[in-house]
Backbone as JSON, one array per atom type, in Angstrom:
{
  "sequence": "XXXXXXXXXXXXXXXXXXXXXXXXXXXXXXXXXXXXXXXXXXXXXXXXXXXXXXXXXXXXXXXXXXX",
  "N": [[139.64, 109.73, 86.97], [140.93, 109.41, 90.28], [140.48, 107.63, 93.35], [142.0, 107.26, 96.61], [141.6, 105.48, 99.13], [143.09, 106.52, 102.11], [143.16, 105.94, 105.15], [141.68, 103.56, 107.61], [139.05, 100.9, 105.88], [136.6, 101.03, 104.33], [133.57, 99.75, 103.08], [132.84, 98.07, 100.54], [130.02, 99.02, 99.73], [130.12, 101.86, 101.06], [132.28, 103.23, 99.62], [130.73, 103.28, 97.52], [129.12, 105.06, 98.25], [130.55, 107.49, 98.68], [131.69, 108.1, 96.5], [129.58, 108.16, 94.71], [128.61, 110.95, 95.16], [131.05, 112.28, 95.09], [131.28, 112.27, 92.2], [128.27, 113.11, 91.53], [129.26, 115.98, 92.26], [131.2, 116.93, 90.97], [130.15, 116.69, 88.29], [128.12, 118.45, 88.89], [129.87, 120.92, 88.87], [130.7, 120.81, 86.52], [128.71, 121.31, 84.63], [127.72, 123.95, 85.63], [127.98, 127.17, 83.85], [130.79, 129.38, 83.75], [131.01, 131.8, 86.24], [128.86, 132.51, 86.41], [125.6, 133.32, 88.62], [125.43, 133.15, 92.03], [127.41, 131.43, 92.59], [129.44, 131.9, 94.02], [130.37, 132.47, 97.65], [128.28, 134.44, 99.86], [129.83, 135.64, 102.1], [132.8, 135.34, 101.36], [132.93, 136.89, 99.51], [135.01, 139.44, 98.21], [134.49, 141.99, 97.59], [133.1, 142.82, 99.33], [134.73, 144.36, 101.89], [134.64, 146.39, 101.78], [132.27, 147.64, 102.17], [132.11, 147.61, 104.99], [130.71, 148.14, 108.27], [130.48, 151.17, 109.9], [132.0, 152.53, 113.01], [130.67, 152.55, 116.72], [128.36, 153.27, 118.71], [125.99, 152.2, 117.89], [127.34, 150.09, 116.42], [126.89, 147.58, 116.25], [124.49, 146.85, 115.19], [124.44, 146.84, 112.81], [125.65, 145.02, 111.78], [125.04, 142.78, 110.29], [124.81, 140.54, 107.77], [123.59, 139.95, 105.04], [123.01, 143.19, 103.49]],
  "CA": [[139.63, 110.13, 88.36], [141.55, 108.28, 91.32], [140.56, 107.77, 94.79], [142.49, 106.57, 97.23], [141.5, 105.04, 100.66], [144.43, 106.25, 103.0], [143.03, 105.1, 106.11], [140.27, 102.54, 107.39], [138.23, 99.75, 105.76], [135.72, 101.33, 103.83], [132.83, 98.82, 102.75], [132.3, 98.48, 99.18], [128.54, 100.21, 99.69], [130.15, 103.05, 101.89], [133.14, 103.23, 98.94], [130.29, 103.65, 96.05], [128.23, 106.18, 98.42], [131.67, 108.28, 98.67], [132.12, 107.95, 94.73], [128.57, 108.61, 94.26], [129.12, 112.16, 96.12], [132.15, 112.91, 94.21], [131.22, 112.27, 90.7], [127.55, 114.32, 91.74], [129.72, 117.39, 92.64], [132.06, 117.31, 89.47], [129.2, 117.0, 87.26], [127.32, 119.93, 89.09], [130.5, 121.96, 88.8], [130.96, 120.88, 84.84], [127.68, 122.0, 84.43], [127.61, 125.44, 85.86], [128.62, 128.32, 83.23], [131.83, 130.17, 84.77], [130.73, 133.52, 86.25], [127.23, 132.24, 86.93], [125.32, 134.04, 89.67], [125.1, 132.23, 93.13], [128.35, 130.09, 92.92], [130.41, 132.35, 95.16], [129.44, 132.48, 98.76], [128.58, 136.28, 100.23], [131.12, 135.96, 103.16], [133.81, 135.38, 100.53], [133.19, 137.76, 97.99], [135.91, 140.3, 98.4], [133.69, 143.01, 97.14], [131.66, 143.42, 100.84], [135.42, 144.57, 102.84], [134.11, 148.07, 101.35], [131.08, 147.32, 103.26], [132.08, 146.86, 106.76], [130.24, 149.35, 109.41], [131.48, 152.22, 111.04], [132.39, 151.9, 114.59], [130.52, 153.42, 117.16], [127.42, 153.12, 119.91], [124.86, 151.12, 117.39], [127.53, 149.25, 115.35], [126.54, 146.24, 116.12], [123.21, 146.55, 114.54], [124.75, 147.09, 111.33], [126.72, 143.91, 111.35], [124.61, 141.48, 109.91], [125.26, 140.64, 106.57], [123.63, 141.08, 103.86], [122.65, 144.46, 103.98]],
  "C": [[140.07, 108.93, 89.2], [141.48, 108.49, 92.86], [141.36, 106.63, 95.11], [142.16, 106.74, 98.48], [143.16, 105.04, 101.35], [144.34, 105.71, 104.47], [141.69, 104.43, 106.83], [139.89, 101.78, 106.39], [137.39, 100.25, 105.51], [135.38, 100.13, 103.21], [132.81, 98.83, 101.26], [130.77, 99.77, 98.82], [129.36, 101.69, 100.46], [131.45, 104.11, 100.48], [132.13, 104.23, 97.57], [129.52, 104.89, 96.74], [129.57, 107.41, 98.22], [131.88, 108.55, 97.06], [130.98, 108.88, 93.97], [128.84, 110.18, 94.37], [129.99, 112.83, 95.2], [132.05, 113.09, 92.54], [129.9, 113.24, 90.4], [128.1, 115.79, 91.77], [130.45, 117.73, 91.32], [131.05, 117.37, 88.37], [128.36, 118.18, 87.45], [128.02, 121.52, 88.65], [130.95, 122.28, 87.17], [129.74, 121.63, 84.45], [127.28, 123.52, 84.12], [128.45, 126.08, 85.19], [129.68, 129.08, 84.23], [130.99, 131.52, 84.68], [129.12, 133.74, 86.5], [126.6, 132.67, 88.63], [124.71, 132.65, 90.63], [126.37, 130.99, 93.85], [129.46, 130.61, 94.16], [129.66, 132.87, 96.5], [129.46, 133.93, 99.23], [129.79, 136.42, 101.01], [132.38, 136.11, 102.43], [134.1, 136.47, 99.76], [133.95, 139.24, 98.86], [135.25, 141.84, 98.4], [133.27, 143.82, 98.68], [132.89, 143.89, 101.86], [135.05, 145.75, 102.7], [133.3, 148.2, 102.09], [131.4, 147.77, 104.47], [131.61, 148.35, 107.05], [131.2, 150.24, 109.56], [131.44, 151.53, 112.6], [131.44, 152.76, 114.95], [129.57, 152.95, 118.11], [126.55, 151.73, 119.37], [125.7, 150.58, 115.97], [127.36, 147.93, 115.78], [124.96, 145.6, 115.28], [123.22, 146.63, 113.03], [125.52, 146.08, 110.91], [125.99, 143.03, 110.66], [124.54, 141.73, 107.75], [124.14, 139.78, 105.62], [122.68, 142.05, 103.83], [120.66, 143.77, 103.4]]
}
């Protein structure tokens, strides 16, 4: 893995907290089984455009997501 500082003067400590961060997230994401429940966010999931309300007097009370 290769970071590169493209702009600013990052500190060495501010360099390893940024590193830290990045090598936490790749190991969380090596981790997690593909297809594992929770990794895709609700707003995303394609599934819920089936979803959407009807229109009408009290659609707004039907907007909130997740059912």
């Amino acid at each position: 893995m290769m970071i590169k500082v493209v702009r600013g003067n990052p500190t060495p400590e501010e360099l390893a907290a940024a590193l830290a961060v990045v090598q936490a997230r790749a190991a969380a994401v090596a981790t997690t089984p593909p297809g594992a429940a929770g990794t895709r966010d609700a707003w995303a999931d394609p599934s819920r455009i089936n979803s959407l309300p009807q229109h009408g007097p009290a659609a707004w009370a039907r907007t909130y997501w997740p059912r």
